[in-house]
N, C-alpha and C positions, 0 to 999 in steps of 0.2 A: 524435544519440541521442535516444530518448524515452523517458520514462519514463510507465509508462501503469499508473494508481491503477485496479485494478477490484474496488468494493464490491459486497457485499451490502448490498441496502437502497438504496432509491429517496431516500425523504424525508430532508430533516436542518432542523433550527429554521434559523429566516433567520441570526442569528449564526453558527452555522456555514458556511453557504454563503455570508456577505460574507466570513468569514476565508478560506473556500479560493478564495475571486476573489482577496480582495490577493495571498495569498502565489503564486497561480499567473501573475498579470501581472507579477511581480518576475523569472522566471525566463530567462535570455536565449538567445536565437533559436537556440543550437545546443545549447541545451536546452529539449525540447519538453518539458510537462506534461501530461497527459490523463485526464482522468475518465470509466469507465465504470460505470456503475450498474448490478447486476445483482438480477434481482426475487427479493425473497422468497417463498421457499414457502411458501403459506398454511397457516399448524401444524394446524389440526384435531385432527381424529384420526390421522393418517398416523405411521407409525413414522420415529422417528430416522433411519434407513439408508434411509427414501423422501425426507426433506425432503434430505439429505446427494446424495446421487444427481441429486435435479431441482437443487439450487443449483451443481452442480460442473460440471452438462452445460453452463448456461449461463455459467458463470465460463471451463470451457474455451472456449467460442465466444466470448466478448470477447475471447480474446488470440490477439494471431497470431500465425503460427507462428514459430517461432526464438526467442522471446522469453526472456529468462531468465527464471523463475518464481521470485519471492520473496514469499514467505508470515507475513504476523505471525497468529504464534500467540505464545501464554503462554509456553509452553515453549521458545520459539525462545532464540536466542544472544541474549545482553544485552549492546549496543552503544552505547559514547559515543560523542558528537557527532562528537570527531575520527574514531575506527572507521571512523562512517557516512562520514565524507567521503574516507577512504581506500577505502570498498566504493566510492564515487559511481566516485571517478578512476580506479580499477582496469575497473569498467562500461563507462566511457566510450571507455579506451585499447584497452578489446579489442571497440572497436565495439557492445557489445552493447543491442538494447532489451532494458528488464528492465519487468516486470509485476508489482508489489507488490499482494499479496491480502490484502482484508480479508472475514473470515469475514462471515456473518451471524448471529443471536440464538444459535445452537448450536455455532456455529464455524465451521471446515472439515471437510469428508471428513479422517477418519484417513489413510486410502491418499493424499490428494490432497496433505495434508501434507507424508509422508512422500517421494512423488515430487517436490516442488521442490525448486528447485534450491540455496535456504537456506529458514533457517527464522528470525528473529529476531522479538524483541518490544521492544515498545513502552516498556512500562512494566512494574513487578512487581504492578501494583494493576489491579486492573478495570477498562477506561473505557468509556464510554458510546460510540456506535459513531461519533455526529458529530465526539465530541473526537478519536479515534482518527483518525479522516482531517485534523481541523487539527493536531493534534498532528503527523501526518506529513508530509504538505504543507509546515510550518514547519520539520521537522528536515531536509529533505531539501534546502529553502530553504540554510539555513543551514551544511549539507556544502558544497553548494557554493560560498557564500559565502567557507567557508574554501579552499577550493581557490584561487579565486579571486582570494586576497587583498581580499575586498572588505570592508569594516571595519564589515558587520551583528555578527557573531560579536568577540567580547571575551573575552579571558582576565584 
């Protein structure tokens, strides 16, 4: 199975991108990790509903086909640790890749939302788009940690 991160947004400060090296060299061999980066559309002047459109054509072309489509929006399902680790096992036993999306500076397409296949969030607070990807990186880390039994996760 793999799990395959595709962001909006190129750039992230070095802290972030040493945090998603550790936690994605942690992850073991029949679980693949993957980053794709997809470009932001330059704001300008362009409407909402133009930036929405050129970010979704290429977030569709990062993922391949069959993937399961999970979406962090705001509004999404509010999931603990244990949850996420029971979505992980459930993912896993029914073979599926899943493609977790992170918006860029405006979000997601509404429509692109509502077509995945979940929708969950992160946090109830804002975060900045680097944390958002360690911040997930490390929960997803740590799902299967507990699946695992492996003694990162403590209660």
């Amino acid at each position: 199975m793999k799990l395959l991160i595709v962001a909006v947004g190129q750039r992230v400060p070095d802290w972030a991108q040493t945090a998603w090296d550790e936690y994605a060299k942690r992850f073991p061999f029949e679980l693949k990790v993957e980053l794709k980066t997809v470009k932001t559309e330059p704001r300008g002047s362009k409407s909402l509903e133009t930036l929405y459109a050129a970010e979704r054509q290429r977030i569709e072309e990062a993922i391949p086909k069959g993937c399961r489509i999970v979406v962090l929006d705001e509004r999404g399902t509010s999931l603990t640790t244990k949850a996420l680790a029971t979505r992980l096992l459930n993912w896993q036993l029914e073979s599926d890749d899943v493609a977790l999306v992170i918006g860029g500076p405006d979000g997601l397409e509404p429509a692109f939302r509502q077509s995945a296949h979940e929708r969950i969030r992160l946090s109830d607070m804002t975060l900045p788009h680097a944390m958002a990807r360690v911040l997930l990186i490390e929960q997803l880390y740590r799902a299967w940690s507990i699946n695992a039994n492996h003694p990162y996760h403590r209660e």
